[in-house]
C-alpha positions in Angstrom: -7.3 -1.1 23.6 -7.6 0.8 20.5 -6.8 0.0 17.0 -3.0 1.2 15.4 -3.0 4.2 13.0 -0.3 5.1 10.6 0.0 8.8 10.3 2.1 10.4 7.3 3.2 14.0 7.4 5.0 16.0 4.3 5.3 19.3 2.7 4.3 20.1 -0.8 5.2 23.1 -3.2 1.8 23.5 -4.6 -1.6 24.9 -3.9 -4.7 23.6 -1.7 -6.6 23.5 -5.0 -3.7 21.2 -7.2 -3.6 18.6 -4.1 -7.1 18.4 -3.9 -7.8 17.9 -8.0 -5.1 15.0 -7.5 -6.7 13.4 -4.5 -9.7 13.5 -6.4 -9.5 13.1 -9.7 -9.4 9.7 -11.6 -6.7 10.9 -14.5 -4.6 12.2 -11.4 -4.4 9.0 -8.8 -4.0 6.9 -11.9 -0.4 8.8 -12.4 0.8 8.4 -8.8 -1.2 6.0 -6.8 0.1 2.7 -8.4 -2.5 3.1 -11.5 -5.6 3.5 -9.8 -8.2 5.5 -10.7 -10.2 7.5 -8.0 -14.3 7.7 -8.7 -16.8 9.6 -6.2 -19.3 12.5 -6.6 -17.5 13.5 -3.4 -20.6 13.3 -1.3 -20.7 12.4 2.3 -22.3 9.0 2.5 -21.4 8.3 -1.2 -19.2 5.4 -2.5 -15.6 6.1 -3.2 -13.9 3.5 -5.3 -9.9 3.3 -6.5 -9.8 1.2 -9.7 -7.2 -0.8 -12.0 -7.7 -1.7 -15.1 -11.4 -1.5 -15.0 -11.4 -3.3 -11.4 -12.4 -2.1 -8.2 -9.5 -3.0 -5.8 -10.1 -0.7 -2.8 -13.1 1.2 -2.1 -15.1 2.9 0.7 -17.9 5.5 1.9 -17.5 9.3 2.2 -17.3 10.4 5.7 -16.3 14.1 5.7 -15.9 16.3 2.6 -14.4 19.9 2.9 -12.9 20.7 -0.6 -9.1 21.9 -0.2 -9.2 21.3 3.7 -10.5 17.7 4.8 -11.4 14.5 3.1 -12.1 11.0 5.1 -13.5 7.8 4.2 -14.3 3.8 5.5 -11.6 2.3 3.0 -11.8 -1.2 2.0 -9.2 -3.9 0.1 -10.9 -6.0 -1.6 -8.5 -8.8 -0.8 -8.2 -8.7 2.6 -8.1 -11.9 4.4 -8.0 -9.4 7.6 -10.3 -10.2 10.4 -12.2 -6.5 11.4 -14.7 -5.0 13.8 -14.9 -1.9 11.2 -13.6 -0.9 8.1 -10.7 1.2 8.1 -10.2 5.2 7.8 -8.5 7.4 5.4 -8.5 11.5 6.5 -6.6 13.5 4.3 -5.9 16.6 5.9 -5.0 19.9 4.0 -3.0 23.4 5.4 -2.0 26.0 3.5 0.8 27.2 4.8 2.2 30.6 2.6 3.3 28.9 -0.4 2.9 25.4 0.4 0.5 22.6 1.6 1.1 20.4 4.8 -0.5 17.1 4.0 -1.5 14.9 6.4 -2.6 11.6 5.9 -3.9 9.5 8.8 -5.5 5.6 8.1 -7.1 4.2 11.4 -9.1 1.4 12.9 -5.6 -0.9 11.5 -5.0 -4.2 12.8 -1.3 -5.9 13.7 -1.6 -7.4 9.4 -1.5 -3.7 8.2 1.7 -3.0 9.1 4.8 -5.1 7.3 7.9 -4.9 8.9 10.0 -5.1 5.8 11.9 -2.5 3.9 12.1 -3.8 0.4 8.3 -4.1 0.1 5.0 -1.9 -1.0 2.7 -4.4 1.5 1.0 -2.7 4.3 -0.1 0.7 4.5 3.2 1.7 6.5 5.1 1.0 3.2 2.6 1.6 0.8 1.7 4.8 1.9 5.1 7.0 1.9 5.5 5.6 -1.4 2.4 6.1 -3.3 2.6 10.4 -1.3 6.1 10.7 -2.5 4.9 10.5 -6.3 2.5 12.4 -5.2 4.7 15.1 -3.9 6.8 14.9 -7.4 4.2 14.6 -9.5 2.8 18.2 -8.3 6.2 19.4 -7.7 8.1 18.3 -11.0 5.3 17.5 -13.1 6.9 13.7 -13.1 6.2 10.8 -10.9 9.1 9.3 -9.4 10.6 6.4 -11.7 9.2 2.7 -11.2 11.4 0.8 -9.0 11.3 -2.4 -9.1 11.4 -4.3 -5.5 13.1 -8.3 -5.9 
């Protein structure tokens, strides 16, 4: 039996070049990916670490690097209590299409914990995830992330 994946699909106003400088660029994630910063030299088989505060929460190895077209990596929470045969996988996918970008994002190798079946919630990647691309898509499409919500 093989592993769950959560898959993501949207449409962005912008250029291959803008989403890849905010996929990749520290002073970019920081704005839209719940304040952390990005670091890699972008590198397959180089680290990739996300940040807060100073803090490496998440982090990971460079599997595939194609500036403006494909970026995958092992990804890694620091605080996961998860049992795992192998680390997870983040592939951003990139397609110009006329004057916008389809972004796909796909995270494999999950496990039944990654997924949290609950609306008013940012836990698990299946809630996390639309959330943290849907600043994305403002931020590069308004200039402005979406307003903080606050989930009680």
């Amino acid at each position: 039996m093989t592993n769950p994946s959560f898959v993501y699909v949207t449409y962005i106003a912008t250029t291959p070049e803008k989403l890849w400088h905010a996929l990749t660029e520290g002073e970019m994630t920081e704005k839209y990916f719940f304040g952390s910063k990005i670091e890699s030299n972008w590198q397959v088989g180089s680290e990739v670490t996300y940040s807060r505060n100073g803090t490496v929460c998440d982090y990971g190895t460079i599997l595939t690097c194609e500036p403006k077209r494909l970026l995958s990596f092992t990804w890694t929470y620091v605080n996961d209590k998860a049992i795992r045969d192998e680390p997870t996988i983040v592939t951003f996918k990139l397609a110009s299409m006329d004057n916008i970008v389809k972004f796909t994002l796909k995270h494999e190798n999950l496990v039944s914990s990654d997924m949290v079946e609950q609306e008013d919630t940012f836990e698990g990647f299946n809630n996390g995830w639309p959330a943290i691309l849907s600043n994305l898509k403002s931020l590069l499409e308004t200039g402005h992330t979406l307003p903080p919500i606050s989930i009680t």
